[in-house]
N, CA, C, O and CB atoms as a CASP TS submission, in Angstrom:
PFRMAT TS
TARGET T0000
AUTHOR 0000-0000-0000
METHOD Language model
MODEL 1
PARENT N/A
ATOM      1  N   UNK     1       0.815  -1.180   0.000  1.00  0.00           N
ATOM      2  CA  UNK     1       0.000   0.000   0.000  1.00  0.00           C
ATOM      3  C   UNK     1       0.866   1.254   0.000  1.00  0.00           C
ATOM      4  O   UNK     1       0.554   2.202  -0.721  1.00  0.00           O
ATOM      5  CB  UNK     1      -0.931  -0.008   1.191  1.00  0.00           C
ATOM      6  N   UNK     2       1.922   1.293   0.769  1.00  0.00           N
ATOM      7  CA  UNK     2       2.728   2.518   0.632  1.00  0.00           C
ATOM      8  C   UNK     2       3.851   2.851  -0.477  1.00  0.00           C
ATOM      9  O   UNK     2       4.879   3.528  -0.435  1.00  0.00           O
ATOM     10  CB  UNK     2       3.344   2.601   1.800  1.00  0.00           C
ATOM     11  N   UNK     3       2.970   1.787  -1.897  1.00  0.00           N
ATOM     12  CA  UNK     3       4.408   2.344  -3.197  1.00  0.00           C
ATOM     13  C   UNK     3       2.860   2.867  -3.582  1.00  0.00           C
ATOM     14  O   UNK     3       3.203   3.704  -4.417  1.00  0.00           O
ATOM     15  CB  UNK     3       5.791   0.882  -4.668  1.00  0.00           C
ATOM     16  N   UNK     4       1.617   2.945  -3.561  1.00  0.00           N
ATOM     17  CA  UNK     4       0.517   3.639  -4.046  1.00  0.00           C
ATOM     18  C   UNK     4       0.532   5.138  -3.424  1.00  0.00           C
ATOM     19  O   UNK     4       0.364   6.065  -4.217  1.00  0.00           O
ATOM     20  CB  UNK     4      -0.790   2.827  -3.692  1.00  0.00           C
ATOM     21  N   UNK     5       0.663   5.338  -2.477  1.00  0.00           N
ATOM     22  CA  UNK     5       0.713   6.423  -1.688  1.00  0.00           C
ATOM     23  C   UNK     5       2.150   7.397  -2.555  1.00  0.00           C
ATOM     24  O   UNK     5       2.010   8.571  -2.896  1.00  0.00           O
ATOM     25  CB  UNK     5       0.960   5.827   0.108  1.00  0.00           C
ATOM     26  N   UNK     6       3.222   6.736  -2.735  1.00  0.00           N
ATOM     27  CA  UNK     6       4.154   7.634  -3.108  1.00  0.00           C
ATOM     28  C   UNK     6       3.688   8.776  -4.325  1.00  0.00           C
ATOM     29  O   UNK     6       3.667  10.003  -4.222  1.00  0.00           O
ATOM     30  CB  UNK     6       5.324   6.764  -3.525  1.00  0.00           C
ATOM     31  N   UNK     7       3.328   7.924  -5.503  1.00  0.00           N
ATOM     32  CA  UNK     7       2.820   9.070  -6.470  1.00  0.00           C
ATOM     33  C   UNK     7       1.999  10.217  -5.990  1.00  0.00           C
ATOM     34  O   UNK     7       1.859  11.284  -6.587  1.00  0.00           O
ATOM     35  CB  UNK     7       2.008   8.495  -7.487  1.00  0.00           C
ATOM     36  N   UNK     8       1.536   9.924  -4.989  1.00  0.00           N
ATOM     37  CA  UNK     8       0.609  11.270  -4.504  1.00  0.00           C
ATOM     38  C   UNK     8       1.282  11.894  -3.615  1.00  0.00           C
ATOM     39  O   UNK     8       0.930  13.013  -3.242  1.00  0.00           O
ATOM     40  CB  UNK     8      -0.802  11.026  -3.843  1.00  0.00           C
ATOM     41  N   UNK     9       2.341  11.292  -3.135  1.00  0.00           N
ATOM     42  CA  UNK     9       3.427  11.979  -2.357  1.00  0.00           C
ATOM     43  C   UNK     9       3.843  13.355  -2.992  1.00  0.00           C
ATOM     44  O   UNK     9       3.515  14.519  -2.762  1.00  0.00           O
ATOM     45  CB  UNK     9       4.697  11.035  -2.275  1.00  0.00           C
ATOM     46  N   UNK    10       5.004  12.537  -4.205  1.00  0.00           N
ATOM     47  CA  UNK    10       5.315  13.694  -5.355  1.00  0.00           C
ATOM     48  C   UNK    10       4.092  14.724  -5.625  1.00  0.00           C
ATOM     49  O   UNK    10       4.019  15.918  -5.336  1.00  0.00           O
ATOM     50  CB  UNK    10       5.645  12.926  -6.875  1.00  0.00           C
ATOM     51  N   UNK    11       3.061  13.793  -6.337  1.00  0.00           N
ATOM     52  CA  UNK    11       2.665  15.486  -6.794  1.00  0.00           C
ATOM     53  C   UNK    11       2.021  16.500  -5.991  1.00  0.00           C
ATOM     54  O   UNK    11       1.760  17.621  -6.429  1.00  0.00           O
ATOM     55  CB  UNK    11       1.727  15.542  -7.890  1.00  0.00           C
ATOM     56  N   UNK    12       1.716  16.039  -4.599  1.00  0.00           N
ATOM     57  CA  UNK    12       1.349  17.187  -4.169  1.00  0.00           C
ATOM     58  C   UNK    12       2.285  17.970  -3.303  1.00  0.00           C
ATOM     59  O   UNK    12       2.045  19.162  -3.105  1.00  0.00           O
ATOM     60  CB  UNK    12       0.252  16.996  -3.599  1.00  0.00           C
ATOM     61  N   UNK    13       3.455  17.328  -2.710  1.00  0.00           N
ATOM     62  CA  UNK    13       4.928  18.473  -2.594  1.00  0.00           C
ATOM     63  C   UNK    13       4.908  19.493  -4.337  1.00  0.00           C
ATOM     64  O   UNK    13       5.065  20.704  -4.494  1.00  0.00           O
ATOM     65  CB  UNK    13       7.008  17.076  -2.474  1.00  0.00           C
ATOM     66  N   UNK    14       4.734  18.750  -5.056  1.00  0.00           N
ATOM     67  CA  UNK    14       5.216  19.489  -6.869  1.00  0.00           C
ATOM     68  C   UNK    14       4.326  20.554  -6.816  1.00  0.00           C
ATOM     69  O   UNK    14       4.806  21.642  -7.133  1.00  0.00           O
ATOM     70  CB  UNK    14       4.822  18.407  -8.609  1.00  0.00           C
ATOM     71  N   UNK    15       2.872  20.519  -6.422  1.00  0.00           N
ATOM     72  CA  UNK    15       1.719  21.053  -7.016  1.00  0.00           C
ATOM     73  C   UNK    15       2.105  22.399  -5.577  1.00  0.00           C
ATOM     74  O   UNK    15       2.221  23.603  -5.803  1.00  0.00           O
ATOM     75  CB  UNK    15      -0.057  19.795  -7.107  1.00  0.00           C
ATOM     76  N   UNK    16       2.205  21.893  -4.504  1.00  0.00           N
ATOM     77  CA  UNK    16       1.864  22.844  -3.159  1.00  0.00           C
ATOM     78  C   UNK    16       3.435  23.436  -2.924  1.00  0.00           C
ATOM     79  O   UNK    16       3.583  24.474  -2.279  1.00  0.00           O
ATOM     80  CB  UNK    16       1.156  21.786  -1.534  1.00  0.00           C
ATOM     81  N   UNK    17       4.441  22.810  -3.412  1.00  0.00           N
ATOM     82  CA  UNK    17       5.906  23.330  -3.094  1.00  0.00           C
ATOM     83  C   UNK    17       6.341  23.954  -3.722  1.00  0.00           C
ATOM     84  O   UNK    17       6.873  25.003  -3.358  1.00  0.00           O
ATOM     85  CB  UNK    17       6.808  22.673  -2.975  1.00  0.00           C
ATOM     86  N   UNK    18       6.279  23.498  -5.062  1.00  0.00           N
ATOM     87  CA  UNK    18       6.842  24.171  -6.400  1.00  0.00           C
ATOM     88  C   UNK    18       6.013  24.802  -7.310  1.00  0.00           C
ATOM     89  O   UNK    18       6.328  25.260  -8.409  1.00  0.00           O
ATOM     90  CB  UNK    18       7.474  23.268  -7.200  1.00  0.00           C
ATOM     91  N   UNK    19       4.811  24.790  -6.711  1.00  0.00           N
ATOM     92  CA  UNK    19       4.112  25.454  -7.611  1.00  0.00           C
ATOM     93  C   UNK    19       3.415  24.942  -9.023  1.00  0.00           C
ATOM     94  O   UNK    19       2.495  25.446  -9.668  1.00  0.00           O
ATOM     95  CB  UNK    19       4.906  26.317  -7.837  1.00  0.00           C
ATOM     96  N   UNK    20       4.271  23.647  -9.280  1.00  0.00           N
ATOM     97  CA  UNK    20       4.518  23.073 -10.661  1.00  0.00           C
ATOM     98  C   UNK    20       2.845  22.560 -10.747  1.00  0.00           C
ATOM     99  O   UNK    20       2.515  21.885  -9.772  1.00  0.00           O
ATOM    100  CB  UNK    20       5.947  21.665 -10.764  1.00  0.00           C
ATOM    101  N   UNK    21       1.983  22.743 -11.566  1.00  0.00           N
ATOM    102  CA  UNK    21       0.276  22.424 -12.112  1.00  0.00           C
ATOM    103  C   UNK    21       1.008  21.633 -12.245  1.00  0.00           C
ATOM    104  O   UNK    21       1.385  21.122 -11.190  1.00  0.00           O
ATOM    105  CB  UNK    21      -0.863  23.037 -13.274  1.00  0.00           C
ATOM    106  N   UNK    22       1.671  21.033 -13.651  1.00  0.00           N
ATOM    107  CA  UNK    22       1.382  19.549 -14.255  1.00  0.00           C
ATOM    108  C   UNK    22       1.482  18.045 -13.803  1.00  0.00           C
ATOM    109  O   UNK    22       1.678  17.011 -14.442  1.00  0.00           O
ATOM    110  CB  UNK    22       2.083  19.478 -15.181  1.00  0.00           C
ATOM    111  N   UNK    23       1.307  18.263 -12.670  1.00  0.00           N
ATOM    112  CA  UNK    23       1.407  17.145 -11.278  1.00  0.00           C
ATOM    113  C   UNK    23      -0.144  17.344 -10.701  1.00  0.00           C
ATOM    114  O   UNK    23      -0.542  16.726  -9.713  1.00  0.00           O
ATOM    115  CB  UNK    23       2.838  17.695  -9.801  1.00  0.00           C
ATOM    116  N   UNK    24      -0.821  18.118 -11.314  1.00  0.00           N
ATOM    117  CA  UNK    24      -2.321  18.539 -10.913  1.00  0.00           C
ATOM    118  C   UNK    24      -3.239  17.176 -11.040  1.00  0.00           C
ATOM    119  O   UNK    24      -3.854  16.652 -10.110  1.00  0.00           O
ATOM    120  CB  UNK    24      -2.964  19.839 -12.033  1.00  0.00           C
ATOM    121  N   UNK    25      -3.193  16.752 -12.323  1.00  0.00           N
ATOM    122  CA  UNK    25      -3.786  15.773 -12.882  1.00  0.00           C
ATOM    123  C   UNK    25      -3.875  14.219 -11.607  1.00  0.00           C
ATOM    124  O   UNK    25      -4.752  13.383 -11.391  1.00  0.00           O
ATOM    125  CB  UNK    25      -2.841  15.588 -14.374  1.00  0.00           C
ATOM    126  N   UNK    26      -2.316  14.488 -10.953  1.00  0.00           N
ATOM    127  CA  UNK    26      -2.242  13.080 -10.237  1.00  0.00           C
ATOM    128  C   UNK    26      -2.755  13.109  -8.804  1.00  0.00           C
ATOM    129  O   UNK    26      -2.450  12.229  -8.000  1.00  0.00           O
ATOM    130  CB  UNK    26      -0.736  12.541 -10.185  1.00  0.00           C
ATOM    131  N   UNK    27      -3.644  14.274  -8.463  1.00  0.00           N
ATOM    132  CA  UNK    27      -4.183  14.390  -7.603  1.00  0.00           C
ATOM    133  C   UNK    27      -5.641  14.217  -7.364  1.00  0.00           C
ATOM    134  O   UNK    27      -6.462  14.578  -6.521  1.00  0.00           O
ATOM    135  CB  UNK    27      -3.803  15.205  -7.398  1.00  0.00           C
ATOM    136  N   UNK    28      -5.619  13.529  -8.433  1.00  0.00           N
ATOM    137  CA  UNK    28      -7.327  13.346  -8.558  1.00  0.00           C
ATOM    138  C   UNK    28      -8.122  11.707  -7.745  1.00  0.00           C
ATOM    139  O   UNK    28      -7.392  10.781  -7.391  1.00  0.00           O
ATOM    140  CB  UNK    28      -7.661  13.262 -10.616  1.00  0.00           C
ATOM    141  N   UNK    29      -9.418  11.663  -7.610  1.00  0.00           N
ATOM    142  CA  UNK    29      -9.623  10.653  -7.344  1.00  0.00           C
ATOM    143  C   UNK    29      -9.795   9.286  -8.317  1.00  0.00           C
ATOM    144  O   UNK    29     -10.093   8.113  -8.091  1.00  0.00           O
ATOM    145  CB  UNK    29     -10.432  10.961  -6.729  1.00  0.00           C
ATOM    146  N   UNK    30      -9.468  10.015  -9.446  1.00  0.00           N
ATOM    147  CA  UNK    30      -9.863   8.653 -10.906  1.00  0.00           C
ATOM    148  C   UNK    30      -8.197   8.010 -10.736  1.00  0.00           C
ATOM    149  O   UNK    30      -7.903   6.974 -11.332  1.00  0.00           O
ATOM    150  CB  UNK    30     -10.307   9.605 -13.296  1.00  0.00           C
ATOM    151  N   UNK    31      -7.156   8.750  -9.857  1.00  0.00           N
ATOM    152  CA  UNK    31      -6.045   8.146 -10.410  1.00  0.00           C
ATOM    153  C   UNK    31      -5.924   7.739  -8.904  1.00  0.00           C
ATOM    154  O   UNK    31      -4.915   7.048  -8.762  1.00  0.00           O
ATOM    155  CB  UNK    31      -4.819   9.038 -11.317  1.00  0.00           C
ATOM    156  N   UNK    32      -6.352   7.857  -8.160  1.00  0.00           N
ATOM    157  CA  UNK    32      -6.212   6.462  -6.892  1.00  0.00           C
ATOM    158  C   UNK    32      -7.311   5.422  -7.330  1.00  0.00           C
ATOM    159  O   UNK    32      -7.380   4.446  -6.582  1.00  0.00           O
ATOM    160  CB  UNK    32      -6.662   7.009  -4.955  1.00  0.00           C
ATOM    161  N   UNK    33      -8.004   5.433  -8.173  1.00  0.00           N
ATOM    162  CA  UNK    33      -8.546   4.459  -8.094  1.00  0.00           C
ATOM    163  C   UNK    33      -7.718   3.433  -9.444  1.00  0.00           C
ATOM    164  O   UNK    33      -7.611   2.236  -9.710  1.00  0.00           O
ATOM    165  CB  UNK    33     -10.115   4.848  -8.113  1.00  0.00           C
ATOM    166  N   UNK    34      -7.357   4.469  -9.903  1.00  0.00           N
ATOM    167  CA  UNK    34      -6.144   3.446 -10.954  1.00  0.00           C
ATOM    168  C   UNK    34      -5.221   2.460 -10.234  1.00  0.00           C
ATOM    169  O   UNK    34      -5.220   1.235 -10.353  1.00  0.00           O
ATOM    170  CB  UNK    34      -4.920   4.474 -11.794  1.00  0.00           C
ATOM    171  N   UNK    35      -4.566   3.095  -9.592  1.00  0.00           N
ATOM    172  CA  UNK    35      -3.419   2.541  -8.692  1.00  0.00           C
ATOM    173  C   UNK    35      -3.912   1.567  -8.028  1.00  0.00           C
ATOM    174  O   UNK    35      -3.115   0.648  -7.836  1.00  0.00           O
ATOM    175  CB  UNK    35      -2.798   3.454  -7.731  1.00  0.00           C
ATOM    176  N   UNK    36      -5.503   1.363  -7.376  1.00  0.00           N
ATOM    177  CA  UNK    36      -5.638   0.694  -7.044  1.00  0.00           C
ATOM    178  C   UNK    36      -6.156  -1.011  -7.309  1.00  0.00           C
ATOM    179  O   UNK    36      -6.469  -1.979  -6.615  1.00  0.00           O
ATOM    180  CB  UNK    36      -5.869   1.356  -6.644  1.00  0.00           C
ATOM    181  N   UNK    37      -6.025  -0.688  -8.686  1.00  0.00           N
ATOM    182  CA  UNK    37      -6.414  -1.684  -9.491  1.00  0.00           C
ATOM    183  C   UNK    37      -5.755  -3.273  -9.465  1.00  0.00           C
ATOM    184  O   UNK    37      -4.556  -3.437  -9.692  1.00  0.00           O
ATOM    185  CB  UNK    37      -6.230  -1.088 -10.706  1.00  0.00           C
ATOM    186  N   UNK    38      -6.374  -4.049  -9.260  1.00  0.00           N
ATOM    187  CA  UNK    38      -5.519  -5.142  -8.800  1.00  0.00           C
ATOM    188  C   UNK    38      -4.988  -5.756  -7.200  1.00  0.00           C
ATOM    189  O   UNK    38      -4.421  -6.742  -6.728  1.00  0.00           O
ATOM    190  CB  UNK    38      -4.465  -4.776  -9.437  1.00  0.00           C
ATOM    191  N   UNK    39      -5.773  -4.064  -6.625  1.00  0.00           N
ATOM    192  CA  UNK    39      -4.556  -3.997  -5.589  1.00  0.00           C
ATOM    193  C   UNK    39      -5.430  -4.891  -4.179  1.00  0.00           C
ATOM    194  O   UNK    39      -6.607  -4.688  -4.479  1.00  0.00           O
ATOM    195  CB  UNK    39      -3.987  -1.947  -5.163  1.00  0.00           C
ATOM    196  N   UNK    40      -5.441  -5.540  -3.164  1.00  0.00           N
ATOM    197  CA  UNK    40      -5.568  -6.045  -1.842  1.00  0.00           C
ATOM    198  C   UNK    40      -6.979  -4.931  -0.854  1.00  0.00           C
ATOM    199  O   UNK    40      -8.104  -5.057  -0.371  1.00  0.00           O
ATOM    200  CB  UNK    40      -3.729  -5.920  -1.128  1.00  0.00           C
ATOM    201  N   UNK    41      -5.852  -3.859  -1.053  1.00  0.00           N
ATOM    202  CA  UNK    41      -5.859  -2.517  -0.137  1.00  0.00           C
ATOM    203  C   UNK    41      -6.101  -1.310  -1.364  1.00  0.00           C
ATOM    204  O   UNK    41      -5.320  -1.050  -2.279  1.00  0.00           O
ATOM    205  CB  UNK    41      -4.127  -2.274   0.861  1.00  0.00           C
ATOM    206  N   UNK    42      -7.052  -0.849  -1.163  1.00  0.00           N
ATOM    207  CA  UNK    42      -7.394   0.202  -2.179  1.00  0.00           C
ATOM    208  C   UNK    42      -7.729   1.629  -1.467  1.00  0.00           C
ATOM    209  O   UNK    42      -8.257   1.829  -0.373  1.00  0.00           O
ATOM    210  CB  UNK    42      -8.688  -0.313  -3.063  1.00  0.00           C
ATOM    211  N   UNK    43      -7.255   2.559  -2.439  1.00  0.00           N
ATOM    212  CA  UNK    43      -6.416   3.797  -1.863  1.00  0.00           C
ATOM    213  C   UNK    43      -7.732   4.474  -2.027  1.00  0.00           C
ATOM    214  O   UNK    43      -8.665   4.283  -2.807  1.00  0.00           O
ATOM    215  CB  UNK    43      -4.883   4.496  -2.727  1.00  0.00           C
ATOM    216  N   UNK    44      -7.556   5.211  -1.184  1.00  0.00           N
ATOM    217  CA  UNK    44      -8.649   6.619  -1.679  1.00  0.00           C
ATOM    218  C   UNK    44      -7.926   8.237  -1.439  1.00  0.00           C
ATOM    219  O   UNK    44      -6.922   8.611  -0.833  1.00  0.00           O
ATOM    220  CB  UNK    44     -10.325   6.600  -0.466  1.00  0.00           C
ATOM    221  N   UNK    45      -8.751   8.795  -2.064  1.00  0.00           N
ATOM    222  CA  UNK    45      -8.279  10.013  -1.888  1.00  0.00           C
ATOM    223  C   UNK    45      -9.473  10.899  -1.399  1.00  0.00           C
ATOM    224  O   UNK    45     -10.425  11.090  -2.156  1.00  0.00           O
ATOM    225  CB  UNK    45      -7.620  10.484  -3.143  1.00  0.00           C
ATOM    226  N   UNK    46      -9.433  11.484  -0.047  1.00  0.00           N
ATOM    227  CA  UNK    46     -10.471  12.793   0.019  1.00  0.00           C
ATOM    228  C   UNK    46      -9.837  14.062   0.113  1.00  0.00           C
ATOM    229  O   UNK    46      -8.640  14.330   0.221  1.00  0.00           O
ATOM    230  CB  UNK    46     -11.427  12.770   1.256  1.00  0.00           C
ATOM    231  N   UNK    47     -11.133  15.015   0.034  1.00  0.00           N
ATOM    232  CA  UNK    47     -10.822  16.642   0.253  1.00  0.00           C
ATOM    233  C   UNK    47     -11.427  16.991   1.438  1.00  0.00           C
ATOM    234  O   UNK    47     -12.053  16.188   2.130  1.00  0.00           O
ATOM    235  CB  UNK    47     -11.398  17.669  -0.901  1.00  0.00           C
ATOM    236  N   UNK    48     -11.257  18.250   1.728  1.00  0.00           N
ATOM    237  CA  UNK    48     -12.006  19.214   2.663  1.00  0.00           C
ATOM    238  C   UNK    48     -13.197  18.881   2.447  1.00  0.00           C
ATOM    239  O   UNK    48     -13.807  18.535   3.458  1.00  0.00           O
ATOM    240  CB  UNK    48     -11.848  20.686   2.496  1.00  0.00           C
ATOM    241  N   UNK    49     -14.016  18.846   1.047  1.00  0.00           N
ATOM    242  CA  UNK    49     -15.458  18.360   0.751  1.00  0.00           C
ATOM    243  C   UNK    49     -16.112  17.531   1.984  1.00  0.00           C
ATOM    244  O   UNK    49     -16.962  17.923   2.783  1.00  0.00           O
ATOM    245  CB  UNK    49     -15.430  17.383  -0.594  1.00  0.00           C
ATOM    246  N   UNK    50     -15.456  16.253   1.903  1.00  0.00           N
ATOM    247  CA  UNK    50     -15.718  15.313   2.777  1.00  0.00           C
ATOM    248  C   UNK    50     -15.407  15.419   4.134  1.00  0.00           C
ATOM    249  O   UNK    50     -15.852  14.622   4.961  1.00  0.00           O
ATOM    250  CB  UNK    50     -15.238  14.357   2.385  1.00  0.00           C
ATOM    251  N   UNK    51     -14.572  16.477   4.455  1.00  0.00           N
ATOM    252  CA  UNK    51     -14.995  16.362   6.334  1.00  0.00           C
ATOM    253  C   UNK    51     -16.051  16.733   7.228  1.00  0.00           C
ATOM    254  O   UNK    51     -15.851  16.898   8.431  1.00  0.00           O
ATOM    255  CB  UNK    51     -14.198  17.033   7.080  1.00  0.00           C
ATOM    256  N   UNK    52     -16.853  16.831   6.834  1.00  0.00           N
ATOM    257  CA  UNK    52     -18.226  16.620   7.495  1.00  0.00           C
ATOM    258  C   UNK    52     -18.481  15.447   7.779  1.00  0.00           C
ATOM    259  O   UNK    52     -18.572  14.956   8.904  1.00  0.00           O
ATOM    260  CB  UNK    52     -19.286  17.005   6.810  1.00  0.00           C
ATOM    261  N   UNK    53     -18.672  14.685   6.233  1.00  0.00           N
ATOM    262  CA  UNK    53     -19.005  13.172   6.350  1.00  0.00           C
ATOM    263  C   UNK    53     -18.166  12.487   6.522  1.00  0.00           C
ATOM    264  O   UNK    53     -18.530  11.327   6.330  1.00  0.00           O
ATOM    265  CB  UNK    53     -19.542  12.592   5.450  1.00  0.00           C
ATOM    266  N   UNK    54     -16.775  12.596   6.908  1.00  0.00           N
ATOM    267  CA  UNK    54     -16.042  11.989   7.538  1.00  0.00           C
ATOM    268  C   UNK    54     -16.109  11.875   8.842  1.00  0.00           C
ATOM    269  O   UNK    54     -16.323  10.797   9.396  1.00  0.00           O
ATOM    270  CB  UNK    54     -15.170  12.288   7.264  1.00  0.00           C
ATOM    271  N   UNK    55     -15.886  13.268   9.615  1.00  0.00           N
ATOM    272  CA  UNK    55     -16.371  13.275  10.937  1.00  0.00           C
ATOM    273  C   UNK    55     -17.870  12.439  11.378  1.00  0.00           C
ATOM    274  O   UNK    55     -18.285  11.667  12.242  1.00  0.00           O
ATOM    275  CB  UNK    55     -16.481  14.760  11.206  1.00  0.00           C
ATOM    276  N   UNK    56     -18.155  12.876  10.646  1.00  0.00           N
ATOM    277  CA  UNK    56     -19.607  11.715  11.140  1.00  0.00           C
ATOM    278  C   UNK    56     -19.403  10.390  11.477  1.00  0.00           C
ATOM    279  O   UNK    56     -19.631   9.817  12.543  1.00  0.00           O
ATOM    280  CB  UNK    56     -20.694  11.427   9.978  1.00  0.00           C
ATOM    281  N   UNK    57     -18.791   9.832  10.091  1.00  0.00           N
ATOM    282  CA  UNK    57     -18.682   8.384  10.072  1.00  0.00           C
ATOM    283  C   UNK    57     -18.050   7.770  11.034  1.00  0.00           C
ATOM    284  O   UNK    57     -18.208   6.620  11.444  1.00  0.00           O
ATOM    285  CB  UNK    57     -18.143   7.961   9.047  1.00  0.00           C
ATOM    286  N   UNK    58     -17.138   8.797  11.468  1.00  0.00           N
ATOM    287  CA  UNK    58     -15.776   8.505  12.859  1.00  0.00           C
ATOM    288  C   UNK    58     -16.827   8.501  14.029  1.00  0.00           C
ATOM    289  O   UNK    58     -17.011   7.375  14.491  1.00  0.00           O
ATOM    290  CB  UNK    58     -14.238  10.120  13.198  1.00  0.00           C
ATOM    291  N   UNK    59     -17.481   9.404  14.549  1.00  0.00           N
ATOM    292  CA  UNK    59     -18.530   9.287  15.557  1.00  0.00           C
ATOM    293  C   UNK    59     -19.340   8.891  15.619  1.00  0.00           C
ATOM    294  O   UNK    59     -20.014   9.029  16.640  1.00  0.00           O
ATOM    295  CB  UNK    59     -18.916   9.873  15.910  1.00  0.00           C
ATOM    296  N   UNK    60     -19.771   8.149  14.552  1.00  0.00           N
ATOM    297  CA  UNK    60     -21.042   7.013  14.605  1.00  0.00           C
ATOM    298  C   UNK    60     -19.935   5.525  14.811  1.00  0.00           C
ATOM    299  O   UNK    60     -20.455   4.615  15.457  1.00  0.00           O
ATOM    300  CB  UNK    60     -22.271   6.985  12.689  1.00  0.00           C
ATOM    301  N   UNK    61     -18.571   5.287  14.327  1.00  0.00           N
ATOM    302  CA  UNK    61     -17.636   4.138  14.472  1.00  0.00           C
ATOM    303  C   UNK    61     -17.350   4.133  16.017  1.00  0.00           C
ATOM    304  O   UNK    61     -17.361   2.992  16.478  1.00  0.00           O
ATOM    305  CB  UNK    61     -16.226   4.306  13.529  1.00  0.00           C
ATOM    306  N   UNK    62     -17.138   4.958  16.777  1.00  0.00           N
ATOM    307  CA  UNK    62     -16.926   5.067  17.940  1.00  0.00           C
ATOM    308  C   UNK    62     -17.939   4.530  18.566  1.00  0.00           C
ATOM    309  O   UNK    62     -17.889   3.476  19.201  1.00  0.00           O
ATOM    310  CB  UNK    62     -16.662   6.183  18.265  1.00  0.00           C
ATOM    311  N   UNK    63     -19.230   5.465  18.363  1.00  0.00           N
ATOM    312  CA  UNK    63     -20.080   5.111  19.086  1.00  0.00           C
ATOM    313  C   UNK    63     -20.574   3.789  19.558  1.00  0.00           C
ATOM    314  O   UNK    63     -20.798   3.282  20.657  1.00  0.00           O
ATOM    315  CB  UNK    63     -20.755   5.600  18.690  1.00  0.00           C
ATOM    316  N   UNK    64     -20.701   3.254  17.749  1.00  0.00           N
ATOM    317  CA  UNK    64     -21.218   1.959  18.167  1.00  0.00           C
ATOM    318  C   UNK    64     -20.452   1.193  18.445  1.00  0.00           C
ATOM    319  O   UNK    64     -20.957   0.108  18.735  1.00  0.00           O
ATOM    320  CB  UNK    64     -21.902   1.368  17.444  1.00  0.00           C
ATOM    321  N   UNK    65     -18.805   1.260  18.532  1.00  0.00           N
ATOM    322  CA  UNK    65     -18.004   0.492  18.720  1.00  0.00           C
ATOM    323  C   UNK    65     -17.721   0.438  20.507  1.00  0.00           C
ATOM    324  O   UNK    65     -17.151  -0.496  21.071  1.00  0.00           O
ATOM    325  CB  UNK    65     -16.909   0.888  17.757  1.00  0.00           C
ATOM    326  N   UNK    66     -18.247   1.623  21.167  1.00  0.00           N
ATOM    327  CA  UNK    66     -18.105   2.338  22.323  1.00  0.00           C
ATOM    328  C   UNK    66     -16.585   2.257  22.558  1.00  0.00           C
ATOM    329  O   UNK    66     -16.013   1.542  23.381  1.00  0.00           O
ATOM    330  CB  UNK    66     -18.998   1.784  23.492  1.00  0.00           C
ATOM    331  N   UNK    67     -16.083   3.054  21.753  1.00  0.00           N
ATOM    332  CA  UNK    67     -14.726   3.820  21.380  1.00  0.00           C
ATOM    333  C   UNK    67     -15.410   5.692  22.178  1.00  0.00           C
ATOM    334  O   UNK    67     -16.448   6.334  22.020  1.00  0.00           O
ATOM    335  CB  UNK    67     -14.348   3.726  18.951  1.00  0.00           C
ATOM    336  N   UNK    68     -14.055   5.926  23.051  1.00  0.00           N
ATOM    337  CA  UNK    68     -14.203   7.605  22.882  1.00  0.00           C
ATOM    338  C   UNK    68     -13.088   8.232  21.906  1.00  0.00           C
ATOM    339  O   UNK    68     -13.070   9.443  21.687  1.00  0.00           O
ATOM    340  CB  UNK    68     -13.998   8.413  24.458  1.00  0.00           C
TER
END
């Protein structure tokens, strides 16, 4: 799982460090789901979009798990 993670390593140091767009493209969610093709363990990618419904999902996992 962590040689999938590297490509998104690079481009978003490229995209957020250097400024460099054309590393833009590999930040998308169509290209973790590439990578994950074949794969055991399949990658995802979220944004800011999703922390709402992330947070949720974490406090409903707790809950019913009776996790604090």
């Amino acid at each position: 799982m962590f040689e999938q993670a590297v490509p998104f390593t690079l481009a978003f140091f490229e995209v957020n460090l250097n400024n460099n767009q054309q590393f833009q493209p590999y930040l998308q969610s169509s290209y973790a789901q590439f990578l994950s093709e074949n794969q055991e363990y399949k990658l995802s990618l979220i944004t800011g979009d999703s922390t709402p419904k992330l947070k949720t999902s974490i406090e409903n996992f707790r809950r019913e798990n009776n996790l604090k």
